[in-house]
N, CA and C atoms as an extended XYZ file, in Angstrom:
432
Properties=species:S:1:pos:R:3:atomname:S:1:resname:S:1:resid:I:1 pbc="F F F"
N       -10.626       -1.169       59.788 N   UNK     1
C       -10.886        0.123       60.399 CA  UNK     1
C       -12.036       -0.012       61.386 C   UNK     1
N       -12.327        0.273       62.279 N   UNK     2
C       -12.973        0.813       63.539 CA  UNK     2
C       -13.843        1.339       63.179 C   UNK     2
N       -15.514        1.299       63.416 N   UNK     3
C       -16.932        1.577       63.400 CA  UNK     3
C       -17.071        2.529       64.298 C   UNK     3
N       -17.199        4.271       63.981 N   UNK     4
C       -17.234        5.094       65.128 CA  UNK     4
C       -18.745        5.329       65.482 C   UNK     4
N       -19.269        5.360       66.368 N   UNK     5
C       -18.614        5.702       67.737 CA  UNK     5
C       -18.274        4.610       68.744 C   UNK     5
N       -16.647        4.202       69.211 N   UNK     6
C       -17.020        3.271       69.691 CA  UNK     6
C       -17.274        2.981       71.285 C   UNK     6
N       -17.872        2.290       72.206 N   UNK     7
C       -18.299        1.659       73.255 CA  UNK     7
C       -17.806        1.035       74.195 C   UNK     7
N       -17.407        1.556       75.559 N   UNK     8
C       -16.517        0.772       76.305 CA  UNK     8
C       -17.622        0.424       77.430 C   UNK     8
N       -18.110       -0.869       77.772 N   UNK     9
C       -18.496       -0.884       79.254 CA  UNK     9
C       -17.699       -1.422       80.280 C   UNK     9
N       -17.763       -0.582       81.478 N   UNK    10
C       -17.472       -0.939       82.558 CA  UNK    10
C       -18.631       -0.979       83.825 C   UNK    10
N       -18.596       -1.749       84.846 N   UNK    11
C       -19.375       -2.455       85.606 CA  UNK    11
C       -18.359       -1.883       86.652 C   UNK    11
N       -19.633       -1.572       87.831 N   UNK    12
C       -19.535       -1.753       89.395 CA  UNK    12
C       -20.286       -1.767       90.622 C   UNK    12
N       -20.087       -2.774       91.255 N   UNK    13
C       -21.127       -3.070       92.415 CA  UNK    13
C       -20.772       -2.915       93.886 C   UNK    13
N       -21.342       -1.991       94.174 N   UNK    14
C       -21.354       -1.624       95.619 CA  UNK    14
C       -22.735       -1.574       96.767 C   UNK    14
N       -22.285       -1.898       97.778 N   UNK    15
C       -22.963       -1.889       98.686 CA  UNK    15
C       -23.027       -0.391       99.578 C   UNK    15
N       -23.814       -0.449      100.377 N   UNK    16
C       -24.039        0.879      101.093 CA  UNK    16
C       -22.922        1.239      102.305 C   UNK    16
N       -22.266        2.334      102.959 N   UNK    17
C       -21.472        2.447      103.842 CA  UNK    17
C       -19.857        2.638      103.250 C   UNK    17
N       -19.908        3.982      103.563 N   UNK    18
C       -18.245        4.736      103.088 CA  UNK    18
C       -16.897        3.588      103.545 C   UNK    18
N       -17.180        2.688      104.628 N   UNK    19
C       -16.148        2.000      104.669 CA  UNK    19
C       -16.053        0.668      103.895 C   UNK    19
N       -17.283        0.442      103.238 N   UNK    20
C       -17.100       -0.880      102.344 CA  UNK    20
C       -16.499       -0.453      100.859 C   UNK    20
N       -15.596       -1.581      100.781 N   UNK    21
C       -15.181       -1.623       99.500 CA  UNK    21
C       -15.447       -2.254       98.101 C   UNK    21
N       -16.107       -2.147       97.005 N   UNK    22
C       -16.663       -2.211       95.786 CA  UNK    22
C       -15.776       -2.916       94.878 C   UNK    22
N       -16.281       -3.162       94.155 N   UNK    23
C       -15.639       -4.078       92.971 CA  UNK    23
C       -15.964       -3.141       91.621 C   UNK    23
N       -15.202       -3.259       90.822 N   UNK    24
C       -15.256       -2.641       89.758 CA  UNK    24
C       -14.716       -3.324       88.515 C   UNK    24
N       -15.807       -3.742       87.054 N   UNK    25
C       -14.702       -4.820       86.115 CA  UNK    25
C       -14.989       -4.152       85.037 C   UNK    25
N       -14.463       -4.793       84.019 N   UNK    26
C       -14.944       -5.112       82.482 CA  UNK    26
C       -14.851       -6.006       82.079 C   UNK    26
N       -16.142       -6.454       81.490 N   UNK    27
C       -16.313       -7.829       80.574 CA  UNK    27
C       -15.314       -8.750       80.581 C   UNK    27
N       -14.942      -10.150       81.091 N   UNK    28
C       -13.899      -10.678       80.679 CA  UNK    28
C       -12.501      -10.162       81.492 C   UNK    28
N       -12.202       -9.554       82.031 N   UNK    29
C       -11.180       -9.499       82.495 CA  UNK    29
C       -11.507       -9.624       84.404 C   UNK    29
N        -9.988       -9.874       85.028 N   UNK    30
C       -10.399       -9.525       86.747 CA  UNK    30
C       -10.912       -8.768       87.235 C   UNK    30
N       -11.926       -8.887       87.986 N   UNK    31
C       -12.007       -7.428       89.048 CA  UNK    31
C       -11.276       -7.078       90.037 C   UNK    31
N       -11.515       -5.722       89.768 N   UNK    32
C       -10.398       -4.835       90.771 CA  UNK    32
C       -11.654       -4.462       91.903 C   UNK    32
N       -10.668       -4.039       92.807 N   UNK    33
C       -11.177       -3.690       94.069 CA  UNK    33
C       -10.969       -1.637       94.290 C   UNK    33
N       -12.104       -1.348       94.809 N   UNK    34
C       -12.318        0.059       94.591 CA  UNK    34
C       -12.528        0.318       96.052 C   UNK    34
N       -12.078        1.691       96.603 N   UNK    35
C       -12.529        2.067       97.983 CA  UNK    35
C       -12.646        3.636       98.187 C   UNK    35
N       -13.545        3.977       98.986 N   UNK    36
C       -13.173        5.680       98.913 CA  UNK    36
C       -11.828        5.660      100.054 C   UNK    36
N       -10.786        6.926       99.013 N   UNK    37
C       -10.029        7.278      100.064 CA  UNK    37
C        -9.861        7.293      101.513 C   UNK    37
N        -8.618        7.336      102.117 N   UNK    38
C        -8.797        7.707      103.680 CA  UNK    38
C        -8.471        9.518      103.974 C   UNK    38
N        -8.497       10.100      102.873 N   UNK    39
C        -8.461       11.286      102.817 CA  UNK    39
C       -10.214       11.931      103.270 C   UNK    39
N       -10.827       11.262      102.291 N   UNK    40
C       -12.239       11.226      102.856 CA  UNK    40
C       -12.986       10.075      103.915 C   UNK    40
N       -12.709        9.527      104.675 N   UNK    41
C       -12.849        8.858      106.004 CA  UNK    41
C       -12.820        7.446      104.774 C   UNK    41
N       -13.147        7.114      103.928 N   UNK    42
C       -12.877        5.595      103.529 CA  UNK    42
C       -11.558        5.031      104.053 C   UNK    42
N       -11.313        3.733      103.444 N   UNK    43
C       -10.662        2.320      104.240 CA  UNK    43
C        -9.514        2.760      103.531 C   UNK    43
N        -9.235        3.050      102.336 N   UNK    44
C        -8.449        2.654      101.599 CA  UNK    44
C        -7.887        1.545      101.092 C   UNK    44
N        -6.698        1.231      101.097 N   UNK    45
C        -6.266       -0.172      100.544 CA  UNK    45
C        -6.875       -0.980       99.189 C   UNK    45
N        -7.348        0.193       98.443 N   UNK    46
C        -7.772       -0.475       96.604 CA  UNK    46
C        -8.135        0.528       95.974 C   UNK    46
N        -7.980        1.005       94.794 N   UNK    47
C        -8.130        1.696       94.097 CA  UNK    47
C        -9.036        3.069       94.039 C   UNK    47
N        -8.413        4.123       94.479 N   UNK    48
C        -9.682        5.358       94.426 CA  UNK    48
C       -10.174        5.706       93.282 C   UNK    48
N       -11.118        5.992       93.078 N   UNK    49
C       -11.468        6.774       91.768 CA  UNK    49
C       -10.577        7.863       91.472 C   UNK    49
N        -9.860        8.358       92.183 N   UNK    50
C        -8.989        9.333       91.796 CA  UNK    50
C        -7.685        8.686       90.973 C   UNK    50
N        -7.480        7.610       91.746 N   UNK    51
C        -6.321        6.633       91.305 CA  UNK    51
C        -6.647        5.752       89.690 C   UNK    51
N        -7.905        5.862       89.280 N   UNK    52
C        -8.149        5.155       88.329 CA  UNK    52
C        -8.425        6.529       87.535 C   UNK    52
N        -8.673        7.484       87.304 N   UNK    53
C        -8.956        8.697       86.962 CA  UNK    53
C        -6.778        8.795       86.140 C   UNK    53
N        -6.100        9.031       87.120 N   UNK    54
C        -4.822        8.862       86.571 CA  UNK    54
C        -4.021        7.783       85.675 C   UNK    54
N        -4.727        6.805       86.190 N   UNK    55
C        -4.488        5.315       85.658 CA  UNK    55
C        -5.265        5.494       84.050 C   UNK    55
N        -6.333        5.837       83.960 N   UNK    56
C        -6.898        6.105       82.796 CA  UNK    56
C        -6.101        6.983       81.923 C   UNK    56
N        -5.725        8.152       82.342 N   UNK    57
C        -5.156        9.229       81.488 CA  UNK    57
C        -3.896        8.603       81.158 C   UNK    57
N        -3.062        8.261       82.001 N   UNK    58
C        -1.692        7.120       81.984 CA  UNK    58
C        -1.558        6.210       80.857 C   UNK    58
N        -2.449        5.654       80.711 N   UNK    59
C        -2.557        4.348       80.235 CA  UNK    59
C        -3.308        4.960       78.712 C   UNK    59
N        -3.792        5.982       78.490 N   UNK    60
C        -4.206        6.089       77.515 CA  UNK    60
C        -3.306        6.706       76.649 C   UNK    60
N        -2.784        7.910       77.186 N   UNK    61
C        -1.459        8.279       76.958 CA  UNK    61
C        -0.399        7.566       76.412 C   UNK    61
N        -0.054        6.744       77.302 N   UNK    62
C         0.975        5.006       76.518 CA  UNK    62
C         0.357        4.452       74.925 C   UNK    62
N        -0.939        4.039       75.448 N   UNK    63
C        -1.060        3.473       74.296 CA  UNK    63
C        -0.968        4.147       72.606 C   UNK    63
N        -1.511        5.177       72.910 N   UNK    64
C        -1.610        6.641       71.786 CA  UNK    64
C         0.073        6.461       71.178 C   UNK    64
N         0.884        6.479       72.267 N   UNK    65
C         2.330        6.728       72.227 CA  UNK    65
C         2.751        5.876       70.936 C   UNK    65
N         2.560        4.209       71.812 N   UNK    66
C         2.757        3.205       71.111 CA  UNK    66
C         2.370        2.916       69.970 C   UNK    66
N         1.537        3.129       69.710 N   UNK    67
C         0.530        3.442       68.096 CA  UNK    67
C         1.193        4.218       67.219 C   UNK    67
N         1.359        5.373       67.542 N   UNK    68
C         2.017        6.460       67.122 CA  UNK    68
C         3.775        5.887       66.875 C   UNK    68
N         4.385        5.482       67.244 N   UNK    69
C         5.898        4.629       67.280 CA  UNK    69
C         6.119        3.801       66.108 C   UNK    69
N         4.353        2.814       66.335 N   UNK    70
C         4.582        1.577       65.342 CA  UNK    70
C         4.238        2.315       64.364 C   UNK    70
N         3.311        3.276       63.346 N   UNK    71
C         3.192        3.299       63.085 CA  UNK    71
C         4.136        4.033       61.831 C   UNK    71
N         5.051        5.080       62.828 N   UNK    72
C         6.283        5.321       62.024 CA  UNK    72
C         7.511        4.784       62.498 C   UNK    72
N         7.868        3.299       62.382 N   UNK    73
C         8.638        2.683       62.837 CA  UNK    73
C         9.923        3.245       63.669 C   UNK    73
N         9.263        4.004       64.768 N   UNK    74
C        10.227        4.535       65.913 CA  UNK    74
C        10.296        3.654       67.245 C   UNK    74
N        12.133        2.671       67.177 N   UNK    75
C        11.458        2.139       68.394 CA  UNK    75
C        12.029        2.783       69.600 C   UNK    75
N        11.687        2.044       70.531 N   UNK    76
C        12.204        2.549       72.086 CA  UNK    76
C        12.073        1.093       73.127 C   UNK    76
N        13.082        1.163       73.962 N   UNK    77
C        12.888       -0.243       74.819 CA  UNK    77
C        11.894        0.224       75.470 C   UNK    77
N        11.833        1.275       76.135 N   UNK    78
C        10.701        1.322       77.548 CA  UNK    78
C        10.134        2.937       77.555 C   UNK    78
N         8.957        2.745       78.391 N   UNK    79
C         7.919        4.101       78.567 CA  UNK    79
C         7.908        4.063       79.698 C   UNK    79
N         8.254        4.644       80.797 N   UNK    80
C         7.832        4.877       82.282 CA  UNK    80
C         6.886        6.059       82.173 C   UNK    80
N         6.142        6.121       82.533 N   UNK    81
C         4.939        7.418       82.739 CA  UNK    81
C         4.506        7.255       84.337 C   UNK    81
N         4.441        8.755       84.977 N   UNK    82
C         4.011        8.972       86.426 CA  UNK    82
C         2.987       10.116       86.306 C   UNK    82
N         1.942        9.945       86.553 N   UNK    83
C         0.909       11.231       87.173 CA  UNK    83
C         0.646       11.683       88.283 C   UNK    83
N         1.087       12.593       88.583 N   UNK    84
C         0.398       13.107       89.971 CA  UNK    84
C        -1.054       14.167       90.146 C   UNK    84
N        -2.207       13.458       90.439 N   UNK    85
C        -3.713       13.957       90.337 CA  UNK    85
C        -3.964       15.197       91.573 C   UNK    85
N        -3.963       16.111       91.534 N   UNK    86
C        -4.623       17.015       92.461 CA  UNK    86
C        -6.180       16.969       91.918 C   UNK    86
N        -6.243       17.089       93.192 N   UNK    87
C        -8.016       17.247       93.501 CA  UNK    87
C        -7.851       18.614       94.714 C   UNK    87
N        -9.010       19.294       94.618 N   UNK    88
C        -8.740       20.724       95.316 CA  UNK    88
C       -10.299       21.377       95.392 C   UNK    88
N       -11.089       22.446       96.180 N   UNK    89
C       -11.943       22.486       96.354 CA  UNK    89
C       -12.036       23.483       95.007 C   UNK    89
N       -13.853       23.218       94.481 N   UNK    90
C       -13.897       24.524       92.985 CA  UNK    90
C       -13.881       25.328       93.778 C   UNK    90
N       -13.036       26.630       92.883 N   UNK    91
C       -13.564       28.310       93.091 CA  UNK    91
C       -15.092       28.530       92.899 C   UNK    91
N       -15.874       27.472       92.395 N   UNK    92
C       -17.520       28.191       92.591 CA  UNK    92
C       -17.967       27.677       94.081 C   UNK    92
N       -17.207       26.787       94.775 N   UNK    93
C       -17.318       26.542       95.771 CA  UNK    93
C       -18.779       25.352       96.235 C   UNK    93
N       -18.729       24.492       95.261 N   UNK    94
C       -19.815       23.502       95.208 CA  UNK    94
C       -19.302       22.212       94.627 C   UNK    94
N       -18.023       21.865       95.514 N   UNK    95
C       -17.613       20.882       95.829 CA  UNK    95
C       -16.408       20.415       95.169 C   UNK    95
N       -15.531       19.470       95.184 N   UNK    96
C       -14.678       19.354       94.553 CA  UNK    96
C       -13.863       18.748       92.619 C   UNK    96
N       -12.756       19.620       92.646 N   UNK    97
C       -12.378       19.031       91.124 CA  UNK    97
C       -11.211       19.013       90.968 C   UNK    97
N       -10.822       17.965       89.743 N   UNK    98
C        -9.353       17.946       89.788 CA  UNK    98
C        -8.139       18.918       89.035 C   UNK    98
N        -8.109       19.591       89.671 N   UNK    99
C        -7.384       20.953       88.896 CA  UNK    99
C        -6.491       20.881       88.237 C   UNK    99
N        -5.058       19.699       88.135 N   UNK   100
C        -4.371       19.667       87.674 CA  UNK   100
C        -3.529       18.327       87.706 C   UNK   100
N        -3.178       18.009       86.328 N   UNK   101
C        -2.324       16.765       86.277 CA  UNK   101
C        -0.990       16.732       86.019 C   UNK   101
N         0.280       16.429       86.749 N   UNK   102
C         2.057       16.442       86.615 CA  UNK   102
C         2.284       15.573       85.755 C   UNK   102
N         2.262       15.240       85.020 N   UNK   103
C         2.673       14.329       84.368 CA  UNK   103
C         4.196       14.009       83.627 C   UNK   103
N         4.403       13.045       83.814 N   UNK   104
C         6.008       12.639       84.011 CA  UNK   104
C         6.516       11.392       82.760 C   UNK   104
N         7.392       11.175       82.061 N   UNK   105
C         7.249       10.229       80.954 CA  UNK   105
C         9.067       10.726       80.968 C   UNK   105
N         9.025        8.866       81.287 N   UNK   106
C        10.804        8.606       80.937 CA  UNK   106
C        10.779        7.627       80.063 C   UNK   106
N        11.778        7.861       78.208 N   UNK   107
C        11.779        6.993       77.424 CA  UNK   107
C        13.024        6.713       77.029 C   UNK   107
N        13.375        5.407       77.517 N   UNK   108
C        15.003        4.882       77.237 CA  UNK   108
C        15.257        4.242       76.148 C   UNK   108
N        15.998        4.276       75.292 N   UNK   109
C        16.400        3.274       73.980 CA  UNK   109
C        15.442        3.465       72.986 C   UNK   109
N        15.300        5.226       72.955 N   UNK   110
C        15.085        5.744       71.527 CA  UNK   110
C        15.934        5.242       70.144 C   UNK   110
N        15.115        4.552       69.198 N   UNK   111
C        16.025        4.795       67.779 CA  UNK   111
C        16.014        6.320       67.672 C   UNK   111
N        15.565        7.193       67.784 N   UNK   112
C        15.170        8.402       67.107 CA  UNK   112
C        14.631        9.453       68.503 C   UNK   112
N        15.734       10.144       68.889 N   UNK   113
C        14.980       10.481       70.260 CA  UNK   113
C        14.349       11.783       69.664 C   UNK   113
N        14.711       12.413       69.051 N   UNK   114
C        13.966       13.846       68.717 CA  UNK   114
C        12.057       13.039       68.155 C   UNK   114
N        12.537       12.140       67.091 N   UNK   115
C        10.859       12.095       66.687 CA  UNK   115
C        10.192       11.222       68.094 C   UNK   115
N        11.330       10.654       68.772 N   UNK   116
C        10.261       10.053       69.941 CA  UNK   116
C         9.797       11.330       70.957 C   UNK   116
N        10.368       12.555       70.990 N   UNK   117
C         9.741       12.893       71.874 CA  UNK   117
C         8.686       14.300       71.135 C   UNK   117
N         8.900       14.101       69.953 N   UNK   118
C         7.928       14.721       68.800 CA  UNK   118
C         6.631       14.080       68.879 C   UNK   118
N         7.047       12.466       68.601 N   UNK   119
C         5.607       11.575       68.785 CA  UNK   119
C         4.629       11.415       70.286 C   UNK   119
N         5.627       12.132       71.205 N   UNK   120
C         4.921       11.902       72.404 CA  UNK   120
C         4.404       13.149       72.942 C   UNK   120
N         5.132       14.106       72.441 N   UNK   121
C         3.902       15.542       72.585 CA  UNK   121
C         2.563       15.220       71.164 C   UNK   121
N         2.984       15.001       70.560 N   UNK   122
C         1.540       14.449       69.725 CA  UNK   122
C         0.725       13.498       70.007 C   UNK   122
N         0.985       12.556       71.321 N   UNK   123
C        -0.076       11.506       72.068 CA  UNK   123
C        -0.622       12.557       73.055 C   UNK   123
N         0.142       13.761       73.491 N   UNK   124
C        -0.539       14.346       74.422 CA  UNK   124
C        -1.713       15.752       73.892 C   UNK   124
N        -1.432       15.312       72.654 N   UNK   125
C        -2.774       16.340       71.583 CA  UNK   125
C        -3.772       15.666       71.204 C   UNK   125
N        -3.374       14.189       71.067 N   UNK   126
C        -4.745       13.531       70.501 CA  UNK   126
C        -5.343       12.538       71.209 C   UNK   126
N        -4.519       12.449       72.447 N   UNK   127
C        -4.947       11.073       73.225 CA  UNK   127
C        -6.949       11.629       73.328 C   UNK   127
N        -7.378       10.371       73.285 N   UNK   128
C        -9.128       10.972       73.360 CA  UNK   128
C        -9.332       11.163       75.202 C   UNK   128
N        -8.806       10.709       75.906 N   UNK   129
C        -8.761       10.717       77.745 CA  UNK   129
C        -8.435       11.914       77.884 C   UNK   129
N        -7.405       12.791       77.154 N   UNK   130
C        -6.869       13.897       77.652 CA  UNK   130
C        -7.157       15.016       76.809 C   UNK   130
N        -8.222       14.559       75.877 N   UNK   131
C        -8.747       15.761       74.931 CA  UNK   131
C       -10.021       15.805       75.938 C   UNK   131
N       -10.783       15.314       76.710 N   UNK   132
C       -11.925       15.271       77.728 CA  UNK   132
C       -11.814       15.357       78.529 C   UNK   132
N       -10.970       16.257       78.834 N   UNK   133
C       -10.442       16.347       80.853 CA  UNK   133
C       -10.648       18.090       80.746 C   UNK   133
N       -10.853       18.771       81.588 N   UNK   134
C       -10.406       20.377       81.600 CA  UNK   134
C        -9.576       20.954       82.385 C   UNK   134
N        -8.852       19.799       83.367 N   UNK   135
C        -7.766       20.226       84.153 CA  UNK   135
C        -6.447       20.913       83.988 C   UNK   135
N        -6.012       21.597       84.388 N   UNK   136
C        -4.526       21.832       83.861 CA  UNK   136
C        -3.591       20.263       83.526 C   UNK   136
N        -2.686       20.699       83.018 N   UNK   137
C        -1.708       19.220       82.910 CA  UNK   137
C         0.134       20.061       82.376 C   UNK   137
N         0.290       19.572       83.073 N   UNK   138
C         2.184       19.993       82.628 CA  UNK   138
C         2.682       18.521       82.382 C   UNK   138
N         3.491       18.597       81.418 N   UNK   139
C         4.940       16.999       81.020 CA  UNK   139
C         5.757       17.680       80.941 C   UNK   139
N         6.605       16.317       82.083 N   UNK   140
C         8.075       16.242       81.915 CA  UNK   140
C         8.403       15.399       80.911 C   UNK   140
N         9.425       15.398       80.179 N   UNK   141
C         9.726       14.210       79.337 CA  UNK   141
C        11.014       13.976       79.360 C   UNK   141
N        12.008       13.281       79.562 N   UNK   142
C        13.181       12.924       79.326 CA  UNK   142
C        13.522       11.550       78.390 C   UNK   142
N        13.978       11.408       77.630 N   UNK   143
C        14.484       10.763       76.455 CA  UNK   143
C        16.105       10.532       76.279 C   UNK   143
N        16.138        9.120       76.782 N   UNK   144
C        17.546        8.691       76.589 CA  UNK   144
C        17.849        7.655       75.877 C   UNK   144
């Protein structure tokens, strides 16, 4: 069992100037490459914080899923998951937030499609990424 509370670090080093692009890692694994949008005059071409913001919720989402599957031996060949992140100016009008997340989840080669898509509205109650967000969020889910 797992020692709560637990500790994730992540690392990133940047230099000065909206068009340079940053590195961003964790311990042991590759670094990725980070840039501000070209929505906001950045370069683009590597990862926005907005894009890792979805990638996070995505990916946390999956895993919750998967946990949740093995644990009551429900299988499935595959998880496709898509987010689409709006970002939009606040109504208090002191700068921007992300108002709402689409979220999209296609699962093919259910043993059990009713508890798979039982178990996957229950990753979207307990995932810890998406219990700490205050954005809106809608799922699609389709299960074949």
């Amino acid at each position: 069992m797992s020692m709560f509370p637990l500790k994730y670090e992540v690392i990133a080093n940047a230099s000065e100037g909206i068009s340079n692009k940053w590195e961003s890692s964790v311990k042991g694994l590759p670094k990725i490459e980070v840039a501000v949008p070209p929505e906001f005059n950045g370069p683009g071409k590597a990862y926005s914080p907005e894009d890792l913001y979805g990638l996070a919720v995505l990916n946390c989402l999956i895993a919750v899923y998967k946990d949740i599957c093995e644990k009551n031996q429900i299988k499935f060949k595959e998880i496709n998951g898509k987010i689409i992140v709006t970002l939009d100016k606040s109504h208090e009008g002191n700068g921007l937030v992300i108002t709402h997340l689409d979220i999209t989840f296609d699962i093919s080669g259910a043993s059990d499609k009713d508890k798979a898509r039982i178990f996957l509205e229950k990753a979207l109650k307990t995932c810890p990424v998406t219990n700490s967000i205050k954005s809106g969020k809608t799922c699609h889910i389709t299960i074949t």
